[in-house]
Structures are given as structure tokens and as C-alpha cells.
N, C-alpha and C positions, 0 to 999 in steps of 0.2 A: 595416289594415283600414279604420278611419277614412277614409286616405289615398284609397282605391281605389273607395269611396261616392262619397266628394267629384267625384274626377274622373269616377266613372261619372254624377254630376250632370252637370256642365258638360258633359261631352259631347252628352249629352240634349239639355239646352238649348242646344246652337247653335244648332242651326236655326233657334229662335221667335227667338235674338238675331239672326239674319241676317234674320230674317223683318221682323222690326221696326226692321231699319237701312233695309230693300226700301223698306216705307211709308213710313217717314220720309221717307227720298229723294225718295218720290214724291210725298209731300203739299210737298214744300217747294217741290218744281217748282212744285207745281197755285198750290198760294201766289201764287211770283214769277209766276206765269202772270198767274192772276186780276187779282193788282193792277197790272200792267202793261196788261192789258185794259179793267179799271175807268179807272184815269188815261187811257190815250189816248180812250177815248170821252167822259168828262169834259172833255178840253182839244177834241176836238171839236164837241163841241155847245158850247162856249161860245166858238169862234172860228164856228162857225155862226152864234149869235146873234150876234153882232159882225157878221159880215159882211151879217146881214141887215138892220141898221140902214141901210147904206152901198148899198143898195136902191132904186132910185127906182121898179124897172118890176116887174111881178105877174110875166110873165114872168120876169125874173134872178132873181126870188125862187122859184121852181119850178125853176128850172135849178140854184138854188145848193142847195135840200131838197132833191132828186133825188142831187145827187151827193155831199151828204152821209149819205144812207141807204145810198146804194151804197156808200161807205167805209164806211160801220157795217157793214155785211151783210159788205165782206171782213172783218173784224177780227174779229169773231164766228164767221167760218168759219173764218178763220186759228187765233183760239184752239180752235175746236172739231176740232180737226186735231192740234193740238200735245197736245190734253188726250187725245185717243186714241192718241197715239204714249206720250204719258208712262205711262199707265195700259197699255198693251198690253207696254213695256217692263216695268214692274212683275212684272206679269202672268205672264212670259215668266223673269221674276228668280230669283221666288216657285215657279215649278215647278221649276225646274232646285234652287232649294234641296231642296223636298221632293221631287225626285226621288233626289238623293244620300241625307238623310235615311233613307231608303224603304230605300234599296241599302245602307247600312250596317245596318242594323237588321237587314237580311235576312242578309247578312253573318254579324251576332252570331248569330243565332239557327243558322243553318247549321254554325258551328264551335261550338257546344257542344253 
């Protein structure tokens, strides 16, 4: 009897454990995302400033901010692309769980 509680537990809870390996996954993406995001614009503004030392004319100095906003502007679209594929895959993880969920429950109820 004991036995069959037990497993009628863990059955129950798969799902939230599936559900919670889904997030996990996903936040660790978002994680390596971000901090790979964070550093490369880091290491870009500070080879910016470098470059803008070695500056003589107002011009190169607008031509070299210019195309460093433009690289910021990809890298922020690039991460803002990858963080809606990650999150959309999740997303897409999390229903197919509680869609089985759903159909086994209905399942049980059905044959008793």
C-alpha cells in the first residue's frame, strides 16, 4: 500500500521535475548568454576608449563612435534574438510537458 502511494507520488511529480530541469536549462542559457554579452561590450568600449586616444582628427573620432554603437546595436540585437529563441524553446519544452501531464491524468481518470 505504502508502495503504491509512494509511486503514485513520483509519478505526480514528474512533470514539476521536468518542468524545473526546462528553467533550469533555460536560465543557464540566459546566464552564459548575458555574461558573454556583458564581456564583449566591456572589452569593446575599452578597446574604444583605446582607440580613441590614437585620434588626432574630430572626424576619426565620430567615424570610430559611429562604428562602435553600430557593434553595440548588433550584439544587443544578436543577444536579444538568442534570448527569444531560448525562452521560446522553453516555452515550447514546458507545454509539451504539461501537455503529456494533462493526457495522462486524463488517462487515469478515464480507466477508473
Amino acid at each position: 500500500m505504502f508502495e503504491q502511494v509512494n509511486e503514485q507520488i513520483q509519478k505526480s511529480l514528474k512533470p514539476m521535475s521536468e518542468l524545473a530541469s526546462v528553467n533550469a536549462k533555460a536560465l543557464e542559457q540566459l546566464a552564459s548568454q548575458q555574461n558573454a554579452l556583458f564581456t564583449g561590450l566591456l572589452n569593446d568600449g575599452v578597446n574604444f576608449s583605446q582607440s580613441l586616444t590614437e585620434k588626432q582628427d574630430v572626424n576619426a573620432m565620430v567615424e570610430a563612435q559611429k562604428a562602435y554603437l553600430e557593434g553595440v546595436q548588433e550584439k544587443i540585437v544578436a543577444a536579444a534574438k538568442e534570448t527569444y529563441d531560448v525562452i521560446s524553446d522553453a516555452q515550447e519544452k514546458a507545454g509539451e510537458v504539461l501537455k503529456v501531464a494533462a493526457e495522462e491524468v486524463q488517462a487515469n481518470v478515464a480507466s477508473k
